[in-house]
ROMIPA-997610 format. One record per residue (C-alpha): residue in three letters; x negated, y negated, z. Coordinates in steps of 0.02 Angstrom, whole numbers, plus 50000, padded with zeros to 5 digits. Layout:
ALAXYZ/...
This chain:
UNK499155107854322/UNK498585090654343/UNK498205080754199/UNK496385079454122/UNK495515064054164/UNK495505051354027/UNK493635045854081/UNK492955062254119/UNK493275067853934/UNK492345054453858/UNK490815053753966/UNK490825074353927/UNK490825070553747/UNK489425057753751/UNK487815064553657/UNK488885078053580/UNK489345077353375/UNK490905071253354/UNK492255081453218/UNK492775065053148/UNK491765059852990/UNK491935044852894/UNK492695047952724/UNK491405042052577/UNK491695041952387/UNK490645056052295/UNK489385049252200/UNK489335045552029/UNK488245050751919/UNK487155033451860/UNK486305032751681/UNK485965015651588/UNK487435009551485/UNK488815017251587/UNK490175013051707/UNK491645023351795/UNK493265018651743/UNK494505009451854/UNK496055017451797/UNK495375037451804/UNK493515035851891/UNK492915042751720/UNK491415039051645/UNK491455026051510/UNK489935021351366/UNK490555006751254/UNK490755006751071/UNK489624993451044/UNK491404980951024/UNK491784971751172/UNK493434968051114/UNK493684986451063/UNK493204990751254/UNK494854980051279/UNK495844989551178/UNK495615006851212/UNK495745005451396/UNK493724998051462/UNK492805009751353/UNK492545028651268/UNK492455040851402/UNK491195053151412/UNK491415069551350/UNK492815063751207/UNK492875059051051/UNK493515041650946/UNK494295043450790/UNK494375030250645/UNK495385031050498/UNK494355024450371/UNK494775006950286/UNK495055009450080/UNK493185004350035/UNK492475009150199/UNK491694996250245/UNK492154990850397/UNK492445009050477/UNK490665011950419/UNK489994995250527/UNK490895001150689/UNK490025017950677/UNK488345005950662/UNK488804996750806/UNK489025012050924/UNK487285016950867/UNK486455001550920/UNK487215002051074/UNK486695017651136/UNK484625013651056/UNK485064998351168/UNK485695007251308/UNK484115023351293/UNK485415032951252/UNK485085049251121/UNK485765048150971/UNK486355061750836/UNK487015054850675/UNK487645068750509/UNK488285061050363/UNK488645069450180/UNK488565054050078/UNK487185042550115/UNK485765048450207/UNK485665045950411/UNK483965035950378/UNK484665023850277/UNK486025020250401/UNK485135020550528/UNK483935007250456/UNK485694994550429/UNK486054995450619/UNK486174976850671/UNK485094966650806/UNK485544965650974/UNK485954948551043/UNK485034948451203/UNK484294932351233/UNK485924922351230/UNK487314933451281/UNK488254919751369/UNK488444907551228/UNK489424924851140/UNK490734923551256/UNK491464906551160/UNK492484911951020/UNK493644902650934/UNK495344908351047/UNK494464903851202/UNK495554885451273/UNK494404873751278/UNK494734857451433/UNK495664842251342/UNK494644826451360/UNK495764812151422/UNK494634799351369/UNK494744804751178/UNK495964797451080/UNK496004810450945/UNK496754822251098/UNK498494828651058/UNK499604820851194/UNK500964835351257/UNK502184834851419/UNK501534833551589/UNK502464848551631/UNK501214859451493/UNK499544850851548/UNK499364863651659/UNK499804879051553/UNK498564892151500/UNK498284891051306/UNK498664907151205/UNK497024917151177/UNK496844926251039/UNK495144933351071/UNK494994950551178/UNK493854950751311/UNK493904958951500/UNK493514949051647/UNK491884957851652/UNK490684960451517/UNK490224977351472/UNK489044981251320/UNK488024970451205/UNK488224958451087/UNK487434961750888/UNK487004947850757/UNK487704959250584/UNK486724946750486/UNK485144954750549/UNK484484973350567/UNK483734980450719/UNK481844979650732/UNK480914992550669/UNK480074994750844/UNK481644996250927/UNK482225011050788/UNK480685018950817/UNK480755022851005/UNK482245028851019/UNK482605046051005/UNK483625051250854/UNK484315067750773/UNK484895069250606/UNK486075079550479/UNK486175077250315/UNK487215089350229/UNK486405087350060/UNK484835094850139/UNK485345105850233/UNK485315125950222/UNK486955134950175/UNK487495143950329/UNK488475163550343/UNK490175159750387/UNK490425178350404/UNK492275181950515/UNK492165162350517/UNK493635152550453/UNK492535134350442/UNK491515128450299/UNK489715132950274/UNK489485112950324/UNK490385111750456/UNK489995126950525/UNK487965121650513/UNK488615103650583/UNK489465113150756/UNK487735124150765/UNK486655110750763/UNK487575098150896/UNK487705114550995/UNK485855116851006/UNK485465099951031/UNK486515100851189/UNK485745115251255/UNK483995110951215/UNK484015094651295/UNK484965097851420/UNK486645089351415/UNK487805102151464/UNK486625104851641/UNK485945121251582/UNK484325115851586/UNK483615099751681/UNK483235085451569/UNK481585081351589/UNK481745060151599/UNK483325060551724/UNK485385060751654/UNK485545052251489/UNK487145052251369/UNK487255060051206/UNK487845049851067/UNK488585057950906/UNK489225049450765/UNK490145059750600/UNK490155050150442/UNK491755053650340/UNK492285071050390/UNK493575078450278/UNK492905071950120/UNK492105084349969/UNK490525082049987/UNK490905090350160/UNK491655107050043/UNK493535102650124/UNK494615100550014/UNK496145091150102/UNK495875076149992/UNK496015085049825/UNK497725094449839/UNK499255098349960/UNK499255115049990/UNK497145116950008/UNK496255133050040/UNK495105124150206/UNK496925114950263/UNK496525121450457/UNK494535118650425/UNK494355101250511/UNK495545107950648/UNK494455122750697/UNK493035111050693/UNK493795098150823/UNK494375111950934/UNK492525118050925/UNK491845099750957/UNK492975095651088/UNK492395108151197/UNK490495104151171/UNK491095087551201/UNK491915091651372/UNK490535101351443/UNK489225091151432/UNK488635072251433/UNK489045067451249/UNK490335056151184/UNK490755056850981/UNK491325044950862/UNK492035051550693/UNK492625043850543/UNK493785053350410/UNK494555045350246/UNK496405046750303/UNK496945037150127/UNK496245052650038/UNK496885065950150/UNK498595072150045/UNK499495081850170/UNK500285070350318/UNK500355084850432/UNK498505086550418/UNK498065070350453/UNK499365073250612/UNK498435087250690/UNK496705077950667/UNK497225062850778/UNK498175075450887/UNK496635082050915/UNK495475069450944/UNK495765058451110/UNK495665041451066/UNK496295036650899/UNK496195021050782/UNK496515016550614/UNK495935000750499/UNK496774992450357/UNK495594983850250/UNK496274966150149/UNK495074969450016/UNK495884972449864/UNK497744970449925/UNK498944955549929/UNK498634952550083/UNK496864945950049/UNK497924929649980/UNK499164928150072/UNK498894911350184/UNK499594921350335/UNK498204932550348/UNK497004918050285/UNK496204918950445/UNK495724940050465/UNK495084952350348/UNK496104969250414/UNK497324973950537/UNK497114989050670/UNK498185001550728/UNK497955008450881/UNK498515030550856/UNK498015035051039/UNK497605032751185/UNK496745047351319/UNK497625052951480/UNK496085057751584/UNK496335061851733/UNK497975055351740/UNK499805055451687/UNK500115041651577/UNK498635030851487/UNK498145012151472/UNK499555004751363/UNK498844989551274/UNK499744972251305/UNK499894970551116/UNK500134979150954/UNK499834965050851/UNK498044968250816/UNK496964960150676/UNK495064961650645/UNK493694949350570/UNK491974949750515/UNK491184931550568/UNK489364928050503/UNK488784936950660/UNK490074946850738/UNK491284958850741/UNK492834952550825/UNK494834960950856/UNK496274948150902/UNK497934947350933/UNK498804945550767/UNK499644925550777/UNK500544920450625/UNK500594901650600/UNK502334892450608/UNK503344891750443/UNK502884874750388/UNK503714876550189/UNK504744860850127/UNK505934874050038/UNK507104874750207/UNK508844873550154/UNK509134857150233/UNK510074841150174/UNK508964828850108/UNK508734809450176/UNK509144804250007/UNK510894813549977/UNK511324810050173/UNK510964791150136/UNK511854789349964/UNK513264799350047/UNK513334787750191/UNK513454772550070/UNK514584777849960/UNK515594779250105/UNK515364764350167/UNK515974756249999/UNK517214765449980/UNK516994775649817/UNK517584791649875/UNK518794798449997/UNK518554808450162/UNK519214822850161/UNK519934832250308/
């Protein structure tokens, strides 16, 4: 049989559609205040921290939960709970906020004001190198060969800027509070729920029906369409675990409710994984009594940090810390999507609250610069050496 003729073929598949398609990405889903991640293609929200973006791999993924360990006073737990409220009333993003303590409303009305005139000027912390200035003589003169070097940068920042940038001196406006659209729990007011065959709480349990039927009602989970296109739901737990939420892991070892905050996670989670929502939960780990509870609650939460608060401690004078009010521990890290997860360069991590901003390093100690080193002094070297030279004493070999 002869062969087929190369040109024949082609002119017969002129006009005809072709088997071969180019290969495109499928499209992501776009909502304000989002971005896919470059490790997993996940969707990411930020916490309102650029520099905790950095740290926990670009951002919170949707559909997962943060958990921070409360600092001894909670204080500064409680102000990065604040700051991933404002960003998603920033961002349009829905918010649901329960709390046992203080009232949502009041937090709510301590949320700090977005920076969004001069986000630029942000940027320039303190770690950032600044250019030397060869025509000032105060310049510190060093070798050539380090002219060139990169200066060590404390400050932790990505190459590009996700989030927003919040003045904590200030509170939100009122006009920005009022348009967004917020749900609250507070458990003071709240009606006392059946358990029934249920092993949770009456709390808790009302806390897991009422996120529930906020995702279904609005639509987050795709059951129903949302009625002003894809948005993210935002839900932030004030200091779960504690007695005013009827657990009782913080009073005694071996508690009666000691697998109550683990039902509720495994019942969170998967809201959280079916639908657009991302959570942020804060639980008093320094009240907690039993160690292996406290393991199965980061265990069960995906990303996992942990602050340690100065206030009250040695630490707060010691002149190595001088510069930072805390340290932070990073627990965990999510794999999404993936095998292994974003390992951060450094462990070292410290935190401080400037007049405006919330900021993490990398944890630099400053060079031991005592007089106490055990070294011989000019004044013994020099007696020595003249003593010798007069001949007093003898050298001894």
């Amino acid at each position: 049989m002869a062969a087929p003729v190369r040109g024949m073929a082609v002119s017969s598949s002129i006009g005809n559609t072709t088997s071969f398609q180019k290969k495109t990405r499928s499209k992501l889903v776009s909502i304000p205040g989002t971005r896919p991640s470059v490790q997993n293609g996940q969707l990411l929200v930020s916490p309102g921290v650029s520099s905790l973006d950095y740290v926990i791999g670009g951002g919170l993924a949707v559909g997962t939960l943060l958990l921070v360990e409360e600092d001894r006073y909670d204080s500064y737990s409680r102000m990065l709970l604040k700051y991933f409220l404002a960003e998603g009333i920033v961002c349009g993003h829905e918010l649901f906020l329960a709390s046992a303590r203080d009232h949502p409303d009041q937090i709510m009305q301590e949320l700090p004001s977005p920076i969004l005139d001069d986000v630029a000027s942000m940027k320039m912390s303190e770690g950032q190198s600044q250019p030397n200035d060869p025509d000032n003589p105060d310049t510190m003169k060093i070798a050539w060969r380090y002219q060139n070097q990169p200066r060590v940068q404390t400050a932790l920042a990505s190459s590009s800027r996700f989030g927003h940038y919040y003045d904590a001196s200030k509170t939100m406006d009122p006009e920005l509070l009022q348009a967004a659209k917020y749900h609250s729990f507070y458990q003071l007011q709240e009606t006392p729920v059946t358990t029934g065959l249920s092993s949770l709480p009456s709390p808790y349990l009302a806390l897991l029906k009422s996120i529930q039927t906020l995702i279904q009602k609005e639509g987050f989970d795709g059951s129903t369409p949302q009625l002003r296109g894809r948005n993210v739901l935002r839900v932030g737990l004030h200091s779960l675990g504690s007695v005013l939420w009827g657990d009782d892991v913080c009073c005694k070892d071996n508690s009666a409710h000691c697998h109550a905050l683990s039902t509720f996670l495994y019942a969170l989670r998967g809201l959280l994984r079916t639908s657009l929502s991302v959570a942020m939960m804060t639980v008093p780990s320094h009240l907690i009594q039993s160690r292996a509870v406290m393991g199965r609650i980061i265990r069960l939460s995906d990303t996992a940090i942990a602050l340690e608060s100065f206030r009250g401690s040695e630490k707060e004078t010691n002149p190595l810390y001088k510069d930072y009010h805390g340290l932070l521990y990073v627990l965990q890290i999510p794999r999404l999507n993936c095998l292994t997860s974003e390992v951060p360069d450094t462990k070292d991590l410290a935190f401080k609250l400037k007049r405006k901003q919330f900021t993490i390093e990398r944890l630099h100690l400053p060079p031991d610069l005592s007089e106490t080193v055990s070294r011989v002094s000019k004044a013994d070297l020099a007696a020595g050496c003249a003593s010798t030279a007069t001949g007093n004493k003898h050298l001894h070999f």
